[in-house]
Structures are given as structure tokens and as C-alpha cells.
C-alpha positions as CSV (number, residue, x, y, z in Angstrom):
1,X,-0.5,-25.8,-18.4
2,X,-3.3,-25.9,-20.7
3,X,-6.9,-25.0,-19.3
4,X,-7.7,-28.6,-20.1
5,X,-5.0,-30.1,-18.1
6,X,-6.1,-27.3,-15.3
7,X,-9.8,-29.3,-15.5
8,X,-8.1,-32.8,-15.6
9,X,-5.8,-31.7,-12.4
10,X,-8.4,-30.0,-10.6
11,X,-10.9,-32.8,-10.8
12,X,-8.2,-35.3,-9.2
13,X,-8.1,-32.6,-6.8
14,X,-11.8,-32.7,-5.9
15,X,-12.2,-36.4,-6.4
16,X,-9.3,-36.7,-3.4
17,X,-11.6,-34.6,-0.9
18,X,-13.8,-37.6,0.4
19,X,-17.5,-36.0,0.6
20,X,-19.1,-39.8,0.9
21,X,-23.1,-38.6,2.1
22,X,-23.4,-39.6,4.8
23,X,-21.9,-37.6,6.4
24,X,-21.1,-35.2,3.9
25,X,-18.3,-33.2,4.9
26,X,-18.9,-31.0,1.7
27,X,-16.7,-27.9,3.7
28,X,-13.5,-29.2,2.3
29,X,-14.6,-29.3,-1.2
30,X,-16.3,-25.6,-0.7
31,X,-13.1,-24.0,0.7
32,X,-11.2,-25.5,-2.4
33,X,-12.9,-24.1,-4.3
34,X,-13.2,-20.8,-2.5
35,X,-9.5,-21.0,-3.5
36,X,-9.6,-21.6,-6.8
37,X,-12.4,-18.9,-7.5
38,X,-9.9,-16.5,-5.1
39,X,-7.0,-16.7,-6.9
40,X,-8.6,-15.3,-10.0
41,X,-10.3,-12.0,-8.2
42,X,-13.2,-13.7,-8.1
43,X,-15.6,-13.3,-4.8
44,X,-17.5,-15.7,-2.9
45,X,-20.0,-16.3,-0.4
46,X,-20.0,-19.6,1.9
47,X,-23.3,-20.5,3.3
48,X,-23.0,-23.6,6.0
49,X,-26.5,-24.9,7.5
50,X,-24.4,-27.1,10.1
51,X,-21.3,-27.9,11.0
52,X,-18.9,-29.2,8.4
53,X,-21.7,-28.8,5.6
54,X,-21.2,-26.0,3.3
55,X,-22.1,-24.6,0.1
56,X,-20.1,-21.8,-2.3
57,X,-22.4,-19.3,-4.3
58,X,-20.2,-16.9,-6.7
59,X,-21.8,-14.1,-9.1
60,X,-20.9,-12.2,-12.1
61,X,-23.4,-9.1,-12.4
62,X,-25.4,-8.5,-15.3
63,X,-27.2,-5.9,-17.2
64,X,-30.7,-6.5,-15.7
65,X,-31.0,-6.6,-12.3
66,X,-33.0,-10.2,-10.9
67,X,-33.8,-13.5,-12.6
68,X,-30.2,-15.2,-12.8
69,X,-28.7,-17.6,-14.4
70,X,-28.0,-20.6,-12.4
71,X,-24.9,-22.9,-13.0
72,X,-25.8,-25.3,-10.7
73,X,-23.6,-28.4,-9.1
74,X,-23.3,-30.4,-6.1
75,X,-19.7,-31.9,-4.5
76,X,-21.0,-34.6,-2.2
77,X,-20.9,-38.2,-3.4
78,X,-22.4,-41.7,-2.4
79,X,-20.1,-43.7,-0.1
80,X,-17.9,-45.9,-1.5
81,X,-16.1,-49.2,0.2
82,X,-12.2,-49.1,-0.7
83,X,-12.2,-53.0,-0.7
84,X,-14.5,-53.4,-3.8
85,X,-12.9,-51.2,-5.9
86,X,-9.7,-51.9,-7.9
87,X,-7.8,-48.2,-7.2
88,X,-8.6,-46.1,-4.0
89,X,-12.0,-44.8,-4.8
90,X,-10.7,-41.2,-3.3
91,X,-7.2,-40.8,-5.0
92,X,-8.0,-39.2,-8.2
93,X,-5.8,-41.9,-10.2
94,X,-5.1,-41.1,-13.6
95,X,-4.7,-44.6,-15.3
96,X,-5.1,-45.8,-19.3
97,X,-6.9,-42.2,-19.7
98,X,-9.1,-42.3,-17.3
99,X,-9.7,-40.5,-13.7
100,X,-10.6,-43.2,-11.7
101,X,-13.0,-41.8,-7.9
102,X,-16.1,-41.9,-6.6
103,X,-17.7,-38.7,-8.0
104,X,-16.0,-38.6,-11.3
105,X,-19.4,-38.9,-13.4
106,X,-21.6,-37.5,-10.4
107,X,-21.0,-35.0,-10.7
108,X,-17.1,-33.6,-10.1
109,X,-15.9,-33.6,-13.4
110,X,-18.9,-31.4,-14.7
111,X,-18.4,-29.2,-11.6
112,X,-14.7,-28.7,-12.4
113,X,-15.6,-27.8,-16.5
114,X,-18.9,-25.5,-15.2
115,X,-16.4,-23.6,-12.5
116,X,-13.6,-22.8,-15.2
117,X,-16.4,-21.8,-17.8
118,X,-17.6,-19.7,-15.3
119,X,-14.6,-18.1,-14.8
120,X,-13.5,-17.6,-18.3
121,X,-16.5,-15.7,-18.4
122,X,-15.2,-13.5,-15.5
123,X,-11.9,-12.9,-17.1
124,X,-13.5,-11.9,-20.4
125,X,-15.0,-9.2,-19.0
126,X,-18.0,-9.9,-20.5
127,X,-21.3,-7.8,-18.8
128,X,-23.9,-11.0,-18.9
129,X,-27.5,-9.6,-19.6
130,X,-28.7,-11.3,-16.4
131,X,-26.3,-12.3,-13.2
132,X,-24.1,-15.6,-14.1
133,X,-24.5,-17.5,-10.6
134,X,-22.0,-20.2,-10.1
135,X,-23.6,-22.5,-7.3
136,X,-22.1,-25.8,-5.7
137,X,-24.3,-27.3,-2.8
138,X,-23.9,-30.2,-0.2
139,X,-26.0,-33.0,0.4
140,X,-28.0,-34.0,-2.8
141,X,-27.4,-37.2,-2.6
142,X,-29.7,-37.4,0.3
143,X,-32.4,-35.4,-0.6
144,X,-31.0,-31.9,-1.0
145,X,-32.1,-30.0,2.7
146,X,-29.5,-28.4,3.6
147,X,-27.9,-28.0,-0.2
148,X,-30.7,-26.6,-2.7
149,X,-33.6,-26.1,-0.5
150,X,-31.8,-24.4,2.6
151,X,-30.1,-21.8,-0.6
152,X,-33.2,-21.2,-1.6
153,X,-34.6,-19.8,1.9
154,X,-31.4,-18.1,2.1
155,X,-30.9,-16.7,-1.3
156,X,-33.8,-14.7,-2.5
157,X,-33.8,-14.4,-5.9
158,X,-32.6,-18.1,-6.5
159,X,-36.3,-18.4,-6.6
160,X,-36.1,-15.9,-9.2
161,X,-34.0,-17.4,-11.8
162,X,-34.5,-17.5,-15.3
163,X,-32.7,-20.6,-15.8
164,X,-30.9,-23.6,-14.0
165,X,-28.4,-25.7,-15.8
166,X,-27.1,-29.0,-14.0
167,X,-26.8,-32.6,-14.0
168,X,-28.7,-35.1,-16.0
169,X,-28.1,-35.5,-19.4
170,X,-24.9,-36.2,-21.5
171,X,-24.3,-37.3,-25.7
172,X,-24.7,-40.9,-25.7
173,X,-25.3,-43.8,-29.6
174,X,-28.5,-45.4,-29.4
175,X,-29.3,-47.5,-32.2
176,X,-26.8,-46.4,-33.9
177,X,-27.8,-42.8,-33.6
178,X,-25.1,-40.1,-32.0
179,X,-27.3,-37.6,-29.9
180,X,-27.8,-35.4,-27.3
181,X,-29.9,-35.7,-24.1
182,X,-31.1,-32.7,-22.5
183,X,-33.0,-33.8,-19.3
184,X,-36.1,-31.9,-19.3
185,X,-37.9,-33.5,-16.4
186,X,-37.1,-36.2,-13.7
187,X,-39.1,-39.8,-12.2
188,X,-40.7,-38.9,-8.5
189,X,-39.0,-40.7,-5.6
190,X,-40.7,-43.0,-3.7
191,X,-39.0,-44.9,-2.1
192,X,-39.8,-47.1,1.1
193,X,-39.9,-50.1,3.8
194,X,-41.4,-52.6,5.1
195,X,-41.1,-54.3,8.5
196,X,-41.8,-57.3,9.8
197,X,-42.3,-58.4,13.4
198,X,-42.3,-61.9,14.8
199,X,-41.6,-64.3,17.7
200,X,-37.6,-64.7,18.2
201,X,-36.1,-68.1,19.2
202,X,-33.6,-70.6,18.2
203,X,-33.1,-71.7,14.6
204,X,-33.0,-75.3,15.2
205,X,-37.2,-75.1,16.8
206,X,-38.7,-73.7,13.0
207,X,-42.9,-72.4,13.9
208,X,-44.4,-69.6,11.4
209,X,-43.7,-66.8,13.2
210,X,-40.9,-65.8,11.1
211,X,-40.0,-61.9,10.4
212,X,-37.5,-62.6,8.2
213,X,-39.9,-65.2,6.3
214,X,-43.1,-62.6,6.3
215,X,-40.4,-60.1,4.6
216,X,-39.0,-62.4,1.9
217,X,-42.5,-63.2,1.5
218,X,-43.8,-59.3,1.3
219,X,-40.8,-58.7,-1.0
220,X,-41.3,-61.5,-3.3
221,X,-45.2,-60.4,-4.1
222,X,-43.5,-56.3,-4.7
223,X,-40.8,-57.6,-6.8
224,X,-42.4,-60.0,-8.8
225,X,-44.8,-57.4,-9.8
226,X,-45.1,-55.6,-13.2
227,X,-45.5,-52.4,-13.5
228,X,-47.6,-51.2,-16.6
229,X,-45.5,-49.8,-19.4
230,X,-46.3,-45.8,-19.3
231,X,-45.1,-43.9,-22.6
232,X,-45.2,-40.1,-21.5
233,X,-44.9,-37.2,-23.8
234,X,-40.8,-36.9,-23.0
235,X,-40.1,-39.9,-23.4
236,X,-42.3,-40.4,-26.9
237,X,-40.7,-37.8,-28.3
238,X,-37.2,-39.3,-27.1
239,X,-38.0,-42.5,-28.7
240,X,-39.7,-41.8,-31.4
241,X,-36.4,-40.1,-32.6
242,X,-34.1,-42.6,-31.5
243,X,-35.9,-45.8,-32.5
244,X,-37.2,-44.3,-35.8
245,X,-36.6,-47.8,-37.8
246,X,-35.8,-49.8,-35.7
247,X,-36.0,-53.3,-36.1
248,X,-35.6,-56.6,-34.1
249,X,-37.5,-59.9,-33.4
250,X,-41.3,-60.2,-34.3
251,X,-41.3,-56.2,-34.0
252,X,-40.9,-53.1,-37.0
253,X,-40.8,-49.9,-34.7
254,X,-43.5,-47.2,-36.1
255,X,-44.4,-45.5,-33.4
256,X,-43.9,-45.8,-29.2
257,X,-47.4,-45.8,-28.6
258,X,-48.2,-48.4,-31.1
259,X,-45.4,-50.1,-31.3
260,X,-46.1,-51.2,-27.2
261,X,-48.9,-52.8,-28.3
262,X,-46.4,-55.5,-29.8
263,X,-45.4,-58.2,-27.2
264,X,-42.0,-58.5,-28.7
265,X,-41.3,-54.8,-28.6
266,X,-42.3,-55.0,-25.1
267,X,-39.7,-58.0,-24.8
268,X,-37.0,-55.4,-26.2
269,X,-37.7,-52.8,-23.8
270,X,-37.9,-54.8,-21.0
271,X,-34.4,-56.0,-22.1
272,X,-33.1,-52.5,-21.9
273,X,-32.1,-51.1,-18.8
274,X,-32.8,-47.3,-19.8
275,X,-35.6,-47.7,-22.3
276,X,-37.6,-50.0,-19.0
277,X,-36.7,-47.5,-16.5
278,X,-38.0,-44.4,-18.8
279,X,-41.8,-46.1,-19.6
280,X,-42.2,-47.4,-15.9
281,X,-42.1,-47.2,-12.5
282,X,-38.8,-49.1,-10.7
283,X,-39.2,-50.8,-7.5
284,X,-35.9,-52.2,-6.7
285,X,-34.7,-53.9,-3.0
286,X,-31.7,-52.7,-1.8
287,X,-31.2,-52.9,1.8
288,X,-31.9,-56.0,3.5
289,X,-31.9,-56.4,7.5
290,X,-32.9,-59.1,9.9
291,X,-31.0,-61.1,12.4
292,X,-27.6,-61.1,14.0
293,X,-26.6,-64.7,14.3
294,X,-27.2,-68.0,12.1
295,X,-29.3,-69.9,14.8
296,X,-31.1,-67.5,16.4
297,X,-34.7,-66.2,14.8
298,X,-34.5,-62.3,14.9
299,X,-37.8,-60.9,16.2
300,X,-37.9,-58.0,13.8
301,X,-37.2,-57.9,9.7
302,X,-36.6,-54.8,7.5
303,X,-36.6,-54.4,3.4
304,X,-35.6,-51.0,1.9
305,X,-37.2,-50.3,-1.4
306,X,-35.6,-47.5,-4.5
307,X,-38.6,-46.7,-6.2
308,X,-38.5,-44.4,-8.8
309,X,-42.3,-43.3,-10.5
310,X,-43.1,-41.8,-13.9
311,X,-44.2,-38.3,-14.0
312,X,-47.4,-39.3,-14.5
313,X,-47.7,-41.7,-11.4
314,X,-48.9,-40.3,-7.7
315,X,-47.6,-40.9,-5.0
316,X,-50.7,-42.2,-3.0
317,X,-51.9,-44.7,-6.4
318,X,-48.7,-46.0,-6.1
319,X,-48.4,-46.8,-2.2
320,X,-52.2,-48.2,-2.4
321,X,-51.1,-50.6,-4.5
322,X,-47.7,-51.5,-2.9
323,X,-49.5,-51.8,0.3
324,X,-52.0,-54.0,-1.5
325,X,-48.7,-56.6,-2.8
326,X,-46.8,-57.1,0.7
327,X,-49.8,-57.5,2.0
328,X,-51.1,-57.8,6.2
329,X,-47.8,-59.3,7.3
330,X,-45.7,-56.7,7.1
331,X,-46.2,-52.8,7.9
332,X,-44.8,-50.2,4.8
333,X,-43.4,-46.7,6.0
334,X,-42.6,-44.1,3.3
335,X,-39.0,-42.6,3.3
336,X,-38.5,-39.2,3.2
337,X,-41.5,-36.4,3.0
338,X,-40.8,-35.7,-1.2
339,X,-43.7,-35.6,-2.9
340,X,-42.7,-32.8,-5.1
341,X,-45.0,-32.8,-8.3
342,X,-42.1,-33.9,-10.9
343,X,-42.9,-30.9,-13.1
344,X,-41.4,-31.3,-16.8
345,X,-39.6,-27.9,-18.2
346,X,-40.4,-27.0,-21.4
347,X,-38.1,-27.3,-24.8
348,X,-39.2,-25.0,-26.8
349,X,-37.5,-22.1,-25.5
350,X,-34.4,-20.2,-26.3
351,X,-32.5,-22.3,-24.0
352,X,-32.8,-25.5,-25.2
353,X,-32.6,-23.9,-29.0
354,X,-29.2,-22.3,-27.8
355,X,-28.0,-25.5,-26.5
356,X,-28.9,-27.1,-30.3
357,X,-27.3,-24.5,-31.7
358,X,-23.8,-25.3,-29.9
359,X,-24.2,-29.1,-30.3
360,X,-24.6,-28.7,-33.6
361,X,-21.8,-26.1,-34.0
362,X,-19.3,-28.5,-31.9
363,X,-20.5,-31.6,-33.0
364,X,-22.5,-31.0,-36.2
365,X,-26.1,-31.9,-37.1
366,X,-26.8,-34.0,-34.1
367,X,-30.3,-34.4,-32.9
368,X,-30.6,-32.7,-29.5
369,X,-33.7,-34.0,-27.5
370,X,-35.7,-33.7,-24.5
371,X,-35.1,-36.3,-21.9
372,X,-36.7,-37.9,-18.6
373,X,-33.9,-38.7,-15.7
374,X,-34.8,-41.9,-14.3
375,X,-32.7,-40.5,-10.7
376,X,-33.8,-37.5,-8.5
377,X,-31.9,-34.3,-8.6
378,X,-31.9,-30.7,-7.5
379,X,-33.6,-29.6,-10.4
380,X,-36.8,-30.5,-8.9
381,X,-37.0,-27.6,-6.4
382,X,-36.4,-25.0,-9.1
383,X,-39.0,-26.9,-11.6
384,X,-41.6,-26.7,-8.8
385,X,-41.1,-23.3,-8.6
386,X,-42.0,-23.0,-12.5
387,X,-38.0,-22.3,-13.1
388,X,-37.1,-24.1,-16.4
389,X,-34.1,-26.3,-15.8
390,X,-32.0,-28.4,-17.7
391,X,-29.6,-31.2,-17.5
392,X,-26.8,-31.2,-19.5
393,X,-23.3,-32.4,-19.5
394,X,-21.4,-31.7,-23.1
395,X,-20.3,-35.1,-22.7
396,X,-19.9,-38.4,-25.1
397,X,-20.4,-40.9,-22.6
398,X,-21.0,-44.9,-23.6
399,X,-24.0,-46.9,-21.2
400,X,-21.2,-48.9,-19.8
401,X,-19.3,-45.9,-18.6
402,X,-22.4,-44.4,-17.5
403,X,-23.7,-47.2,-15.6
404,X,-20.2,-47.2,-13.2
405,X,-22.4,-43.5,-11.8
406,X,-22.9,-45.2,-8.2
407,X,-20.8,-48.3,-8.8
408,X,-17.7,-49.9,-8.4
409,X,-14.8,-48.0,-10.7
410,X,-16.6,-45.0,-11.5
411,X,-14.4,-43.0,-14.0
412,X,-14.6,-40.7,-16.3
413,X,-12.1,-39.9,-19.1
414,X,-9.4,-37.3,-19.8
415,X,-11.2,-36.9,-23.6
416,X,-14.7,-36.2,-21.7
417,X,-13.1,-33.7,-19.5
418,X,-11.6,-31.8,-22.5
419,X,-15.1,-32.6,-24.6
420,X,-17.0,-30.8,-21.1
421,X,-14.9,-28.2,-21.0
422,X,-15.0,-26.7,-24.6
423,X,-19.1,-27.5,-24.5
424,X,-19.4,-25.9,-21.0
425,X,-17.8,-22.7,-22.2
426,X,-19.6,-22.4,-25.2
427,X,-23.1,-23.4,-23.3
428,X,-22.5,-20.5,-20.4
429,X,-21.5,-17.9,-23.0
430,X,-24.4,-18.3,-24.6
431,X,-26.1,-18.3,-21.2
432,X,-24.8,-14.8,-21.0
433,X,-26.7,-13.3,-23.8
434,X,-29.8,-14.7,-22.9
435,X,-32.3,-11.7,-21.6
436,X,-35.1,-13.3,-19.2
437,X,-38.2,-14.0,-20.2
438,X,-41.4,-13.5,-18.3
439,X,-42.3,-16.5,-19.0
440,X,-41.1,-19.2,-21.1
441,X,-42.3,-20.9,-23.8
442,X,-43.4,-24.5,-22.9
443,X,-44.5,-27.7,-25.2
């Protein structure tokens, strides 16, 4: 078996270990791959914050002593509903090329490439100038407590590396133009709900009242607002490159920042999914809750809210206003206590000019550029520590493959897998020569 049918098998593998957060579960996936890190000599440390939650930590000493190198992955998933997909969303099926499961994009597949590059390392025998930490953690999907954040209060000098390499970015065509995306920096969550309470009763006697109307209501005014296109430096550098000549209706693309003062450009951008979500902030309903039975008025109403803000954008601006749109009928009650400060990590370092230098000797001259994730990851605890961390997955990956991340038939293909593993190796081995810095070079 080649090592890229190993990656191919052993991502079915993980795929079939359901770690739907909620619950989580992530103790299967951590003792599988206790076993495949075992069988190669390799040691490993479990830490498990509760019951049946568990991550898998495994190092190859270096040179210096302190400031590793962090290859950094989670193995829980979003839930998945068997019924609205077309294959069992946990068997791993290999069909027309592709590995069909919940996880395959986010973020199994890369786990699978980073583990094996990790341990071709090992097997090399090659003395990395700083420790190589391989790291897999539970329960990003909900926020990261007991994943990243409980590591890092249980594994010193994690808040010592030098680097942290992760999720986030991938080799994607935009307008016509093959490149890479190295996420750099990430959108703040803020997401939220509102409530409604009212007088209950029976449907057929209609008074105003109505929880579930005050929340449509409340809802309405949040949606229908819109938010003020933002270009940040990221994302102006992004686009700048990948729009250079650019042209489409009523619009000639010079610039980002001038070129938004052009109502048809803004027409464009507000036609592109990606290219909105980078230069704004998102508000998106999601959850919906109120009533039990078709004739009966419920006496309370619920609307959960995915808002994702630019870098740029606090967190208190933004609920003043929200609060301001729903208005007196309805009460709003932030989710979740993250208010980290969405720090960006510099690119002009010897990181990101390593990672040009294998794109470019993989894939040729292709740009490589900075990136803003429009989701939360891990990567924010380390960048709020001042820890430059990256996104990257050596990956050519379409927007209509990308966009399954989350969705119904999420997939990834047996090419990518090869693709991530060849880029993965080459990425960590030169992660291996890199000597820490005191402190990095930022832009």
C-alpha cells in the first residue's frame, strides 16, 4: 500500500468514528489514532477534560529546547442528519473519487495528511531545530474549552510556540487566477438571540400579543439590515491580487478601496458569497423556536443569530446597534463569552515565505496570499497570545466543494488527499528547519 492510499484508507477510518459536537465523543478518534502513532514507535500523551472527551498531543524533540512547532487539528465534527444526505454521512464511502462523511473537508482529511507528515518526519530521523508537536483536540466546533484552551492550561509551553499551522485556508481559481490562501487572521464571533414573550391562547382568537409575531418582527428589522462594506488591510491585499483587471457590468476594478465606491462593484460583491462575507459583518438566522401546536399561541419565541464581525468591528458597536434594529419587543442575549480580540498574524515572516517557496516548487509560480477566515477557529487562542498562526491546507479545492464544509454531502476527493499529503510533508519539513524567532516580523 502506497502512503497515499494509507491517507485515503485512514481518513474513511476516521470519517466512520461519529464525533457529531454535541456531544463530542472525540475519545474514539484519539485512541485511533493513539494506534496509528503506536505502531510506528511513536509516543503519546492523552489529555481528557471529561468523560468521553479527549485529545492526543505527540512530539518529536528538537535542537533548541521551548517554542514548538504546532501541527494543530481537531477530530470533532457538526452533527449531521442521515436522512438528508444521499450516503450515510459516517461510512467513509469511497464513490466516483470521492470520500463522502461529515468531517471530510473539516477537518479529517487534513488531520490524516498532517499525522503521516508528522510521522515521516519521525521515521527520517530527522533532529527538528525546535520540537515538532502533533496536536488533535475535541470540541472546536463549539468554542474550543475543553480542546485548545483546556491544552493550553495544561501544556506549558503550547503558549510558547513559535508557530501554529491548522485549518483555514486551501488553493482555490478566482477570476480565473490559480492561488493560494494562507489564512492569516479570522472574523470575531458574535453570535446571539433574541426572545420574545407574549400572552398564549388559542389560534382561532388573534389579539397583538404575539411572541412569535414580535420575533418575526425583531428578525425582519436585523435581517433586512445592511451592514457597511469594510475593506481591511487582509482582505485589500487579497483582492487587490485576485481582482487585478477585473471587469464586469458598469465597473473596471482598480483598486478595493476605490473601486467600492462604484455601485455596480458593490452589486458584484454582494453577489459573491466569499467576497460579501470578507468586507462585512454576517448576521444570518438560523435557529428558529416558538410554539408546539398549529392552534395554540406559544407564550414565548426564540431567534438564534451566526454573526460573524470583521476584525475591525467590536463587539459592544456591534450589539448597540443590533439591540437598536429588534428593537423594545424582544430581549437580545449574547452566546458564548468570546470576545477574543481577532488578532491578524503577520506574513512577512519566514513562515509564510517557506510556505511560498513549496507552493511554488509543487505547483509553480502561484501567487500565495494572506487571507481573512470568514469562520472561527482555534487559531485565535494562540494569535491572542501573539503566536503567529496559519491556516493552510495544500489543497485545490473548487467553491462548490468547499461550500458542502457544514452541508449536506460533504466530500472531499481522493486527488486532494494525495495533493494534501505531498504539500503537508513538504510544508512540516520545512517546519523543521525553522529556528524560533524572538519575535516575528509582522506587516
Amino acid at each position: 500500500m502506497t502512503k497515499a492510499d494509507k491517507a485515503v484508507q485512514l481518513t474513511q477510518e476516521l470519517i466512520r468514528i461519529d464525533t457529531s459536537n454535541p456531544p463530542g465523543n472525540e475519545e474514539s478518534a484519539v485512541l485511533f489514532l493513539e494506534g496509528v502513532l503506536g505502531a510506528e514507535g511513536i509516543k503519546t500523551e492523552i489529555y481528557s477534560p471529561v468523560p468521553k472527551r479527549a485529545n492526543i498531543l505527540a512530539r518529536i524533540k528538537g535542537k533548541n529546547k521551548g517554542r514548538p512547532v504546532v501541527i494543530l487539528s481537531h477530530i470533532d465534527v457538526v452533527p449531521a442528519k442521515r436522512e438528508e444526505w444521499t450516503v450515510d454521512p459516517f461510512g467513509g464511502e469511497l464513490k466516483g473519487g470521492f470520500i463522502y462523511g461529515r468531517g471530510a473537508i473539516d477537518m479529517k482529511a487534513q488531520t490524516i495528511c498532517q499525522l503521516l507528515a508528522f510521522m515521516d518526519l519521525y521515521k527520517a530521523g530527522i533532529e527538528p531545530a525546535q520540537d515538532v508537536i502533533f496536536l488533535a483536540t475535541c470540541d472546536e466546533e463549539v468554542g474550543g474549552q475543553n480542546g485548545v484552551e483546556f491544552m493550553l492550561r495544561n501544556v506549558p509551553d503550547l503558549k510558547h510556540a513559535s508557530f501554529v499551522l491548522s485549518e483555514g485556508g486551501s488553493i482555490v481559481e478566482e477570476n480565473g487566477l490559480v492561488h493560494a490562501q494562507v489564512s492569516v487572521a479570522e472574523k470575531k464571533l458574535g453570535q446571539f438571540r433574541i426572545q420574545a414573550r407574549g400572552t398564549g391562547g388559542h389560534g382561532s382568537m388573534p389579539h397583538r400579543d404575539n411572541a412569535n409575531e414580535k420575533v418575526v418582527r425583531a428578525s425582519q428589522a436585523i435581517l433586512s439590515y445592511r451592514w457597511p462594506l469594510k475593506p481591511t488591510s487582509i482582505v485589500s491585499t487579497y483582492l487587490n491580487a485576485v481582482l487585478r483587471g477585473k471587469r464586469g457590468k458598469g465597473f473596471s476594478f482598480s483598486s478595493l478601496r476605490e473601486s467600492l465606491k462604484n455601485k455596480h462593484f458593490r452589486d458584484f460583491v454582494e453577489g459573491n458569497q466569499v467576497y460579501n462575507a470578507l468586507l462585512r459583518n454576517t448576521v444570518t438566522l438560523t435557529v428558529l423556536k416558538g410554539g408546539e401546536k398549529v392552534n395554540v399561541i406559544p407564550g414565548e419565541s426564540t431567534a438564534y443569530f451566526d454573526a460573524r464581525l470583521l476584525p475591525t468591528e467590536s463587539h459592544d458597536n456591534f450589539f448597540k446597534k443590533v439591540r437598536r434594529l429588534c428593537g423594545s419587543e424582544v430581549e437580545l442575549f449574547p452566546i458564548g463569552s468570546d470576545v477574543s480580540r481577532a488578532l491578524q498574524s503577520g506574513y512577512n515572516t519566514q513562515y509564510f515565505g517557506g510556505i511560498r517557496r513549496v507552493m511554488n516548487e509543487l505547483r509553480g509560480p502561484v501567487p500565495v496570499l494572506p487571507f481573512l477566515t470568514t469562520g472561527a477557529t482555534d487559531m485565535r487562542y494562540f494569535r491572542n497570545l501573539g503566536i503567529p498562526a496559519y491556516g493552510f491546507f495544500p489543497i485545490t479545492l473548487p467553491n462548490d466543494e468547499l461550500f458542502r464544509m457544514h452541508g449536506i454531502d460533504e466530500r472531499i476527493s481522493v486527488a486532494n488527499i494525495h495533493e494534501g499529503l505531498e504539500g503537508c510533508r513538504e510544508i512540516i519539513n520545512f517546519l523543521a528547519t525553522c529556528k524560533a524567532l524572538q519575535q516575528a516580523n509582522s506587516k
